[in-house]
C-alpha positions as CSV (number, residue, x, y, z in Angstrom):
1,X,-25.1,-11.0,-19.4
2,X,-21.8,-11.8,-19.0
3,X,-21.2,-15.1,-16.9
4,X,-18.3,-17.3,-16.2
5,X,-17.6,-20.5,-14.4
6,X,-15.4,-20.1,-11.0
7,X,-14.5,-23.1,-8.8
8,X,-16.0,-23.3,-5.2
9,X,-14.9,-24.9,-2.3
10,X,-16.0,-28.6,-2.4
11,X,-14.7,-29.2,-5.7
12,X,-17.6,-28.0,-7.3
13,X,-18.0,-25.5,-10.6
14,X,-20.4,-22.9,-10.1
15,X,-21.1,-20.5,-13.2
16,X,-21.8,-17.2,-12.0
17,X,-23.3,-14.0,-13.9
18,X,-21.6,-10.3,-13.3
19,X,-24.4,-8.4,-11.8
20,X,-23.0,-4.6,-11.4
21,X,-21.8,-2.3,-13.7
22,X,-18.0,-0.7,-13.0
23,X,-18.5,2.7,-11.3
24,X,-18.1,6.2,-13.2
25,X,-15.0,7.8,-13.7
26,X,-15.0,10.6,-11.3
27,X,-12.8,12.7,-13.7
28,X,-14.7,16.0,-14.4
29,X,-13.4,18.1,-17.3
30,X,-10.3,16.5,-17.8
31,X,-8.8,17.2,-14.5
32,X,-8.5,15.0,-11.2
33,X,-10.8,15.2,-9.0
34,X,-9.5,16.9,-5.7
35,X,-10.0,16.1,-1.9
36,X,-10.3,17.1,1.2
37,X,-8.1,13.8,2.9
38,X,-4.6,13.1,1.7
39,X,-5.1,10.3,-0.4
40,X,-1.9,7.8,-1.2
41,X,-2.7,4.8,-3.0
42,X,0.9,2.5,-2.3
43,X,1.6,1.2,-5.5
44,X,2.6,-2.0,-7.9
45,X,5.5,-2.8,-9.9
46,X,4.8,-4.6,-13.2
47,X,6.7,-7.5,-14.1
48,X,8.6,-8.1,-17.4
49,X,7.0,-11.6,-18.7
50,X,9.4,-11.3,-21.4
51,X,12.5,-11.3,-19.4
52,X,14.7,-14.7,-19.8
53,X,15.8,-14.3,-16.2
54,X,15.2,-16.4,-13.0
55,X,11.6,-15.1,-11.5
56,X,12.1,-16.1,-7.9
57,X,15.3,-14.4,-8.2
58,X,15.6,-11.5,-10.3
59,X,13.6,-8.5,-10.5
60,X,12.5,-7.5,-14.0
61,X,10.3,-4.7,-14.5
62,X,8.1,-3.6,-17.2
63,X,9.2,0.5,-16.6
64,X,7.0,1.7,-19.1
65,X,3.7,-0.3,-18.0
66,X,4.5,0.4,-14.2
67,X,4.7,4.4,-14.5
68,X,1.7,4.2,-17.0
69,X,0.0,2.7,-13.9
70,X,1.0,5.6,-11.7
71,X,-0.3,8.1,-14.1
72,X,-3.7,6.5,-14.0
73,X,-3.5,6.7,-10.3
74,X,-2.2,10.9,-10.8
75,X,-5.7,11.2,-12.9
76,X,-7.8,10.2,-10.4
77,X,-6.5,12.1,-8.0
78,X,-4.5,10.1,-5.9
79,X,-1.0,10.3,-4.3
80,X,1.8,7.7,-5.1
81,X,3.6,5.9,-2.1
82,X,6.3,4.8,-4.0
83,X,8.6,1.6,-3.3
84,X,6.1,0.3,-0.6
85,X,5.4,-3.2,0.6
86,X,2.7,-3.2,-2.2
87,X,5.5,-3.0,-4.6
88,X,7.1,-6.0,-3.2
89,X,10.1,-4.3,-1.4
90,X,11.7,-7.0,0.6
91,X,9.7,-9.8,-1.3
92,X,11.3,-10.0,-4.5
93,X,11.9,-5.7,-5.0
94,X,15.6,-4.9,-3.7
95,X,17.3,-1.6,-3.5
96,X,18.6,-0.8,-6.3
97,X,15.5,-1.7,-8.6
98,X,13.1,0.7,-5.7
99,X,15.7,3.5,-6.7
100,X,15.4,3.6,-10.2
101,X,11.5,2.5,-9.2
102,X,11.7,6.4,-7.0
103,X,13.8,8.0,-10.0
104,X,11.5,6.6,-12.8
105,X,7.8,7.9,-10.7
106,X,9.3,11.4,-9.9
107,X,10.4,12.3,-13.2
108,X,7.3,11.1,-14.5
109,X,5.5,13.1,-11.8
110,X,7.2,16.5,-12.5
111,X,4.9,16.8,-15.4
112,X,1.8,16.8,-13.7
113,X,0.9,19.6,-11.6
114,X,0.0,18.6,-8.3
115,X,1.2,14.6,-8.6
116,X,1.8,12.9,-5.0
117,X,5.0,11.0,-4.7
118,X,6.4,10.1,-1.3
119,X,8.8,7.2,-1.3
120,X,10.0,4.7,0.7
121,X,13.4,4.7,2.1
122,X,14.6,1.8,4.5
123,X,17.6,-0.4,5.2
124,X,16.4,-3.7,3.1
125,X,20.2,-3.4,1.3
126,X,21.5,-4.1,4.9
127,X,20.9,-7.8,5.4
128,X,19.8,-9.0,9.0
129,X,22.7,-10.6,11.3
130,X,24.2,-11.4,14.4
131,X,26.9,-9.1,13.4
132,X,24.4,-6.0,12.4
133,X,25.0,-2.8,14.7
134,X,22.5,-0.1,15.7
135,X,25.1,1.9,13.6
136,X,25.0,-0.1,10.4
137,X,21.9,0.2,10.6
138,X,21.9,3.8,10.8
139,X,24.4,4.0,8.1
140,X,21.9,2.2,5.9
141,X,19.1,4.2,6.2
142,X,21.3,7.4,5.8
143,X,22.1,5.9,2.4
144,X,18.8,5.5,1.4
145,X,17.7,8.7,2.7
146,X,20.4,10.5,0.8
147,X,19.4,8.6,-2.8
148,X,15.8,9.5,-2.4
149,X,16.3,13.4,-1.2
150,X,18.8,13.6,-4.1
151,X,16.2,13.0,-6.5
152,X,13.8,15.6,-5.0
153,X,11.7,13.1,-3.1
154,X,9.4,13.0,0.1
155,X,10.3,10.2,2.3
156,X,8.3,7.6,3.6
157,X,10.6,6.2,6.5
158,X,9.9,2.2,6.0
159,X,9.9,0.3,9.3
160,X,13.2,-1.6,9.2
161,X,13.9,-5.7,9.5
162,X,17.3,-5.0,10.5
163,X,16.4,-2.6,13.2
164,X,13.8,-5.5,14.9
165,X,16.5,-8.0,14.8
166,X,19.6,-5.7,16.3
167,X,17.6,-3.8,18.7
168,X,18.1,-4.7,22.4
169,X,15.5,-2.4,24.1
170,X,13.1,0.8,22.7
171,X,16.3,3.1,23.3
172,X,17.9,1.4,20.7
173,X,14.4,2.7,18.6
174,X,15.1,6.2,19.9
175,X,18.5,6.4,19.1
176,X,17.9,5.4,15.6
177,X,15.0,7.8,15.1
178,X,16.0,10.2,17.0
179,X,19.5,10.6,14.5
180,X,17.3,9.4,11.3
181,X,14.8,12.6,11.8
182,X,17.6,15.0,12.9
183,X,18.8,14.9,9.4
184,X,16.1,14.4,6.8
185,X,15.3,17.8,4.2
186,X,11.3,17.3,4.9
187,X,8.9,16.2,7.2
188,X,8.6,12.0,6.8
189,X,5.9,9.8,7.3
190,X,6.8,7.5,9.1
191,X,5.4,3.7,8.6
192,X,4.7,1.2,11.6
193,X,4.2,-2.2,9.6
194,X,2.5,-5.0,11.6
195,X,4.0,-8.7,12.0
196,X,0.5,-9.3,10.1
197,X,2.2,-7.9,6.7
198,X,5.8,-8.7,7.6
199,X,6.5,-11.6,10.4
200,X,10.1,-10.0,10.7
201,X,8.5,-6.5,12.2
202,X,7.4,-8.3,15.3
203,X,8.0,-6.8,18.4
204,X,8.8,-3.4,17.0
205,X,9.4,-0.1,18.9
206,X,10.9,-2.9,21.4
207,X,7.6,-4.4,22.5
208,X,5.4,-7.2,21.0
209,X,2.8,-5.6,23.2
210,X,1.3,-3.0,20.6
211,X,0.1,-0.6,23.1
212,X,3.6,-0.4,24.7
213,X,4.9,0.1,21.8
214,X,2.5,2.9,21.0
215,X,4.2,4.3,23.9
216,X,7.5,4.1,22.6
217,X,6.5,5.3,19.0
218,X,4.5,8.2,20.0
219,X,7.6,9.2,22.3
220,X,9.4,9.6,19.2
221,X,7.4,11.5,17.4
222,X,6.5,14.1,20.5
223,X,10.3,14.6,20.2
224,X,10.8,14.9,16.7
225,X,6.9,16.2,15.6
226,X,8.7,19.4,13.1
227,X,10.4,16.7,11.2
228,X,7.2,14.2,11.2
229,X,4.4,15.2,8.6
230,X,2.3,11.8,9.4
231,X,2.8,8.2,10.8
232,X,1.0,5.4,9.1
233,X,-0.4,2.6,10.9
234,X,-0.8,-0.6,9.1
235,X,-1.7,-2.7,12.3
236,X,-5.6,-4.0,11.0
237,X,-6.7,-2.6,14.1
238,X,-8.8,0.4,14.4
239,X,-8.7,0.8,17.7
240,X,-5.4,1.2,18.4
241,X,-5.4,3.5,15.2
242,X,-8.0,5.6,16.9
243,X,-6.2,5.6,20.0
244,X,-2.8,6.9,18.7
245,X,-4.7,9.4,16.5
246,X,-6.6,11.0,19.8
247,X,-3.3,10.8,21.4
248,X,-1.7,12.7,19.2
249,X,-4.5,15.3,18.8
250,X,-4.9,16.0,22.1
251,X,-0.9,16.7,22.5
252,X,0.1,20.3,21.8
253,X,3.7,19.1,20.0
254,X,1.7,16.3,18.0
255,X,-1.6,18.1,17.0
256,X,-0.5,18.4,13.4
257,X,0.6,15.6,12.8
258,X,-1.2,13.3,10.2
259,X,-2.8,10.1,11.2
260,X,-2.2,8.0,7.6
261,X,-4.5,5.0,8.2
262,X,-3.1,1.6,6.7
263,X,-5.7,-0.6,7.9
264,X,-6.9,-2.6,5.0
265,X,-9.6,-4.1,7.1
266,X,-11.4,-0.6,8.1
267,X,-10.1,2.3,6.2
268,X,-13.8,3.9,5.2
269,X,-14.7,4.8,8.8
270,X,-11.3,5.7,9.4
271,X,-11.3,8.4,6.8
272,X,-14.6,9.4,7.5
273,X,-13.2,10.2,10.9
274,X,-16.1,11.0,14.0
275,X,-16.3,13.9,16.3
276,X,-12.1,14.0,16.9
277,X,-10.5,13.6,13.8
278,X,-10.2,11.6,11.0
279,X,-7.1,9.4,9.2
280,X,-5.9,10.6,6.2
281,X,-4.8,7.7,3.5
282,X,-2.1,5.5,2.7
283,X,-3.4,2.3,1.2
284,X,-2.0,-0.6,-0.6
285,X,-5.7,-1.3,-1.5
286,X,-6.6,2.2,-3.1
287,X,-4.4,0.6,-5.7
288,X,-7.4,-2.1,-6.3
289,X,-10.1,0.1,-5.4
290,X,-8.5,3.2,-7.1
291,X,-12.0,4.1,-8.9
292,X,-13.6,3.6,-6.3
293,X,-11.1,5.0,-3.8
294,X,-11.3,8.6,-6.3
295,X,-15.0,8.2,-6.3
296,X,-16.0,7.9,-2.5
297,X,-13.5,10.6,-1.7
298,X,-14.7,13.4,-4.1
299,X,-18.2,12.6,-2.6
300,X,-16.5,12.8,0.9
301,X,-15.0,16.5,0.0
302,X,-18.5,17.1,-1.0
303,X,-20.1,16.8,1.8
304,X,-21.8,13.5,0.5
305,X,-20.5,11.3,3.9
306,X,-23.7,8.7,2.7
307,X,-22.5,8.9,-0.6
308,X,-18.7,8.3,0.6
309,X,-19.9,5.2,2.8
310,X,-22.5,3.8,-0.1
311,X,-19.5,3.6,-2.5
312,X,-16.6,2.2,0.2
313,X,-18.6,0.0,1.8
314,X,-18.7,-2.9,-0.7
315,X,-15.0,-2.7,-1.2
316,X,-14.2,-3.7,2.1
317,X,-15.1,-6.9,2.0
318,X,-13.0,-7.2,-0.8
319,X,-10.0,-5.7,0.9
320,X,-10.4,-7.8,3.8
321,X,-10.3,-11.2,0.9
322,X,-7.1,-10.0,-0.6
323,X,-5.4,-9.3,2.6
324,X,-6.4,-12.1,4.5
325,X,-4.0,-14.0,6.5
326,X,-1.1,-15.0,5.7
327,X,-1.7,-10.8,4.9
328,X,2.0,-10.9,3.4
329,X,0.5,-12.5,0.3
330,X,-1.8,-9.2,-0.1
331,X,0.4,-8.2,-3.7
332,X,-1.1,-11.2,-5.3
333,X,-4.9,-9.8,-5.4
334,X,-3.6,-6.6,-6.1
335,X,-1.7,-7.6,-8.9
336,X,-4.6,-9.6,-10.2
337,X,-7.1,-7.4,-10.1
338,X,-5.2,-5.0,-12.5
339,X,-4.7,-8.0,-14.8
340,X,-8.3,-8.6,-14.7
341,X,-8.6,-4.6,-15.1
342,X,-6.7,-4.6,-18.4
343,X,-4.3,-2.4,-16.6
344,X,-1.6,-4.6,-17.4
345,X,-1.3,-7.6,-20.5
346,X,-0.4,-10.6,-18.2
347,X,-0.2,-12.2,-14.4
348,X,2.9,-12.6,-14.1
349,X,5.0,-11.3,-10.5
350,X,8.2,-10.2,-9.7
351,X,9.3,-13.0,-7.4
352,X,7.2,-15.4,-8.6
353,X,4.3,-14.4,-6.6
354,X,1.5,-15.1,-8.9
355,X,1.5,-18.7,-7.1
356,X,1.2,-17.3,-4.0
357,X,-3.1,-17.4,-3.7
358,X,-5.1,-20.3,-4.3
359,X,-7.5,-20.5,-7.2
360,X,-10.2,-20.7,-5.1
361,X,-8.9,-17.5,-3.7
362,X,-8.6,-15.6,-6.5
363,X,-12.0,-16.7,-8.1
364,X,-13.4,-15.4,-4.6
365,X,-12.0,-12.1,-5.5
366,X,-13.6,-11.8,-9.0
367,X,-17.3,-12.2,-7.7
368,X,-16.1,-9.4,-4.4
369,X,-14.5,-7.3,-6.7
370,X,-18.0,-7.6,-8.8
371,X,-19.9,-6.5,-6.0
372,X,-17.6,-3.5,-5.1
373,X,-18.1,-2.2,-8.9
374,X,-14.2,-2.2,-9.7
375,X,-14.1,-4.0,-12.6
376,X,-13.5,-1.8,-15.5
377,X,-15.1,-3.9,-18.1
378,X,-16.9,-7.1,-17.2
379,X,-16.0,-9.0,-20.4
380,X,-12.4,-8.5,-20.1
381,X,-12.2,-9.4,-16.6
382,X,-14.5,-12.2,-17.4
383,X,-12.2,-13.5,-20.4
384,X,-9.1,-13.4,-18.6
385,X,-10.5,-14.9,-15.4
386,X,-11.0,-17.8,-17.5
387,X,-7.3,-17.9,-18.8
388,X,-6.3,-18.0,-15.7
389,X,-8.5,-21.0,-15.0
390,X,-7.2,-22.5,-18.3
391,X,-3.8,-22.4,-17.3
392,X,-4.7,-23.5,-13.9
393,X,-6.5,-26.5,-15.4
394,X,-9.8,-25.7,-14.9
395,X,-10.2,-24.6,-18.5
């Protein structure tokens, strides 16, 4: 039995004994297993620990272990949302690294027959500022726009910190969709991210009030619904979630367009759906859960809703552990988790952000991510767990 010792709260050691076995690979004959939900997993970048550089300044990526991580999403049968918050864009992830991060994941996608990519395009090059204009910003996300279609990618249209701090009013929101969605190749998806993941967002679509800004938001995307493919909602709430989604549904000029649920704290029953409808998926925590995430949703396409539950359901509480509050600090567990998973050779961040969870934190999600079957091999994950303990002093 494979058992380690993990700190507690009170100061205490407690040694605790892995009692599940990782799940199956859902990979039959050598081919992903399909679905019958779009299924994007937003993804991690993977830090170069041998980079002499300045970590909470510079951004150095390990290119080869990063796109190896995408393929393993690709064989189980998940999309990539490329550039995302989950890969640290805005917290340590700038521009020009997230477009080489977009050219890097679509060239490695064109080799694999059916591989997801959308990627994120935003205005994060544009610093915020009294000076900032509706039209820079504007101008900034036509820039990005541009970059990404010119590689042959989908777009994910990011919300946008500049756009929250120049705005006066919703108009100012309509104008800037309204031009952004006249213009793009594709349908987008376009991404509401709450002040719960990014305190900068607050008050966006010109309201604080969510449901007025559902207003505002939905609006938009009545007007512009041929260039819209989906909206993703990453507000932890599902019943403003629900509430959009029905919205839309029930509106002839919206009826097709996808509900993406990013809500970390409720996703299963979300993408289970009830009587009128269902959320498809764009998760920062399929990229934790991806096994499990590949496994739940191949017994979902088969009919297997108990089975699809059964294997989700332990997750959550995991999910909701690495995105607790302050949520922002999600990419830490994420990050972890692969470490722990032997999906990448060290915990190291760009940014820094390995410091950002306590110890106590991160040995809580060792014993969750236990009891949702996602780790790969117990005595690997149990090994490094205790390195990290070493280095933290608990050794």
């Amino acid at each position: 039995m494979t058992t380690v010792e993990l700190p507690a709260k009170g100061g205490r050691i407690e040694r605790y004994a892995v009692r599940n076995a990782p799940l199956p690979s859902p990979k039959a004959n050598g081919n992903p297993p399909s679905f019958n939900r779009v299924a994007y997993a937003a993804a991690h970048v993977v830090a170069d620990p041998f980079a002499d550089n300045d970590p909470w300044l510079d951004a150095s990526i390990d290119w080869e272990r990063t796109i190896a991580f995408r393929e393993y999403l690709w064989d189980l049968g998940l999309g990539v949302a490329e550039a995302m918050d989950t890969a640290q864009r805005g917290m340590g992830l700038g521009w020009p690294e997230a477009r080489e991060l977009i050219r890097r994941s679509l060239d490695a996608a064109k080799g694999r027959p059916g591989a997801l990519v959308a990627c994120g395009a935003g205005t994060d090059h544009l610093a915020p500022g009294p000076d900032v204009t509706i039209d820079d910003v504007i101008r900034a996300y036509e820039e990005q726009i541009e970059a990404v279609e010119g590689l042959g990618g989908r777009i994910i249209l990011m919300a946008s910190r500049a756009l929250a701090a120049a705005a006066k009013g919703p108009e100012d929101y309509v104008r800037v969709y309204d031009r952004i969605l006249s213009q793009t190749k594709e349908p987008v998806i376009i991404h509401w991210l709450g002040e719960m993941f990014d305190p900068a967002l607050s008050g966006y679509w010109g309201s604080a009030d969510h449901m007025a800004a559902m207003d505002i938001c939905f609006g938009i995307i009545a007007g512009n619904a041929d260039k819209v493919d989906g909206i993703k909602v990453s507000l932890l709430s599902k019943e403003k979630e629900v509430a959009l989604r029905r919205r839309m549904a029930k509106h002839n000029a919206t009826a097709a367009v996808r509900m993406y649920t990013g809500d970390d704290f409720n996703y299963a029953e979300l993408i289970a759906g009830d009587d009128e409808g269902h959320s498809d998926a764009l998760l920062g925590i399929f990229d934790a859960i991806a096994p499990a995430a590949s496994v739940g949703l191949t017994r979902l396409a088969e009919g297997d809703e108990a089975g699809f539950h059964d294997t989700l359901a332990p997750t959550v509480p995991l999910s909701r552990h690495i995105f607790k509050a302050p949520t922002r600090f999600y990419k830490t567990g994420v990050v972890f988790l692969a470490y722990l998973n032997g999906l990448q050779d060290h915990f190291f961040m760009v940014g820094g952000q390995q410091g950002a969870r306590s110890l106590i934190h991160l040995a809580e999600l060792f014993r969750l991510a236990d009891e949702a079957r996602v780790l790969r091999d117990p005595d690997l994950a149990a090994d490094r767990m205790r390195k990290v303990l070493a280095v933290g002093g608990l050794g």
